[in-house]
N, C-alpha and C positions, 0 to 999 in steps of 0.2 A: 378307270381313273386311278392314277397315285397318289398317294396317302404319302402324308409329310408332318414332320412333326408338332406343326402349328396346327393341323389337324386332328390329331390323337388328342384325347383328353389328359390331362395329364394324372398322373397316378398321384395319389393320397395320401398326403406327408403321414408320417408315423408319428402315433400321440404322445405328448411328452410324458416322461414320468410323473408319477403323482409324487409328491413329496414326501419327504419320512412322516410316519406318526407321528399326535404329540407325546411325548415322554411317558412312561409308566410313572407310578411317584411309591409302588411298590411290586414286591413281587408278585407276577400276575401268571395265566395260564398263556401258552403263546400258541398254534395252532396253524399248521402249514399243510395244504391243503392243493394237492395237484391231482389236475382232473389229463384225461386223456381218452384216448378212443378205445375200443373192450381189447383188453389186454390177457392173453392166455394165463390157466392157472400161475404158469411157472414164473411169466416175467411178473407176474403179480410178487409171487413168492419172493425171487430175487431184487425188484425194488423194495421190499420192507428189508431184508436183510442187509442192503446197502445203505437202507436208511437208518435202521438202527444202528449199526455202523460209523456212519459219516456224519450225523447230527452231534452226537454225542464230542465227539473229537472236533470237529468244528466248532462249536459249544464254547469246549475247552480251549480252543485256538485263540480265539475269539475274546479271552476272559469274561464268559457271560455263565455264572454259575446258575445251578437250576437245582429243581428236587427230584426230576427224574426223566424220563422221555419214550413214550408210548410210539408205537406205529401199527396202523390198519391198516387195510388194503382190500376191494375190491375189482372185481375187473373194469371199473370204470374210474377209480380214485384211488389214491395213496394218501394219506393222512399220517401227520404227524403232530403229537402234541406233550409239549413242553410242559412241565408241571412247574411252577413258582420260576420263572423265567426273571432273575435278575433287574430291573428296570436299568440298570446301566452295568458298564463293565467294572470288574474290579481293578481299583487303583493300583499304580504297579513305580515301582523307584527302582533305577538300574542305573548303574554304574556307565559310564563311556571310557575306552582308553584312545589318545590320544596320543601325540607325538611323544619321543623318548624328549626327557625334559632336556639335555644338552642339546637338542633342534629347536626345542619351542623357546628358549631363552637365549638372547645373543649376549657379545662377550660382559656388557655393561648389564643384565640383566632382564631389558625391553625384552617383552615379548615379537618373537620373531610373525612374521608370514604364514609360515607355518600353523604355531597356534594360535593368530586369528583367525584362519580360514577353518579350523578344526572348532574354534568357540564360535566362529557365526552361523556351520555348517552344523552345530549341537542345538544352537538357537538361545546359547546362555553367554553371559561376560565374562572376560578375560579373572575377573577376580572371583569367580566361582572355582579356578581351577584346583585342585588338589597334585599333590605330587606322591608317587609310592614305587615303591622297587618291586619287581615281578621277579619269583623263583630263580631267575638267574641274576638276580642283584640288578639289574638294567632299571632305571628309575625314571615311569613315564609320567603323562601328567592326564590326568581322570577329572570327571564333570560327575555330578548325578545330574540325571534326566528322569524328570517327574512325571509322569502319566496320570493325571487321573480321571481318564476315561472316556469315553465317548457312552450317548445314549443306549440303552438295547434297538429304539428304532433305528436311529442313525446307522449302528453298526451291521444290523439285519439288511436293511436297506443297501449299502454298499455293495456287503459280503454275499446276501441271496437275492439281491434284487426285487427287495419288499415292501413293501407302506408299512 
């Protein structure tokens, strides 16, 4: 007999994500924790060293400041552990440059096309703009954009795919 599709069982949705944690409300120890099958000394050796490595810089990528960052390794786990893990990122304010201001203002002075799509595309109002001359006297027009932060689970979550 042939087998047709109405016949096969059908395979097993894959479970949704669990949701981020709730929020730390201080700094806490954070603890990452990858199991796998017996792993020779060396790939042992070499995941700690990639991990110490790449936590760390990631950490920092990340804005999630910490007090320090440990890694183990056995041949059946790699462990990593965060010491005073941040509860959220640190806040961050940065400048945006935008159109040369003789494109973002027409003859009458209306903000052109230009610099609405640059203030809606910043996520701030026309009246936040600033105007400044760059080393070659050219005088653009600049927003600050406020950052302050996303959770540490939130951004673990995204970034390594965590609760």
């Amino acid at each position: 007999t042939s087998s047709t599709d109405e016949d096969s069982p059908a395979a097993p949705a894959a479970p949704a994500p669990a949701a981020p944690a709730a929020a730390l409300s201080a700094p806490d120890l954070f603890v990452l924790e990858i199991g796998s099958e017996e792993l020779p000394p060396d790939d042992v050796q070499a995941g700690m060293v990639q991990l110490r490595e790449r936590v760390p810089a990631l950490l920092s990528k990340l804005r999630l400041s910490h007090s320090g960052v440990e890694v183990h390794g056995t041949p059946r786990r790699l462990a990593v552990l965060v010491h005073n893990l941040a509860p959220a990122q640190t806040p961050q304010q940065s400048k945006l440059r935008g159109p040369p201001a003789k494109a973002a203002y027409g003859s009458s002075g209306k903000p052109t096309k230009a610099l609405e799509g640059f203030c809606k595309k910043a996520g701030v109002s026309v009246d936040g703009v600033t105007r400044e001359a760059d080393a070659k006297g050219v005088e653009y027009c600049y927003v600050e954009i406020k950052d302050d932060g996303k959770t540490a689970a939130e951004v673990c979550w995204w970034n390594i795919g965590l609760p």
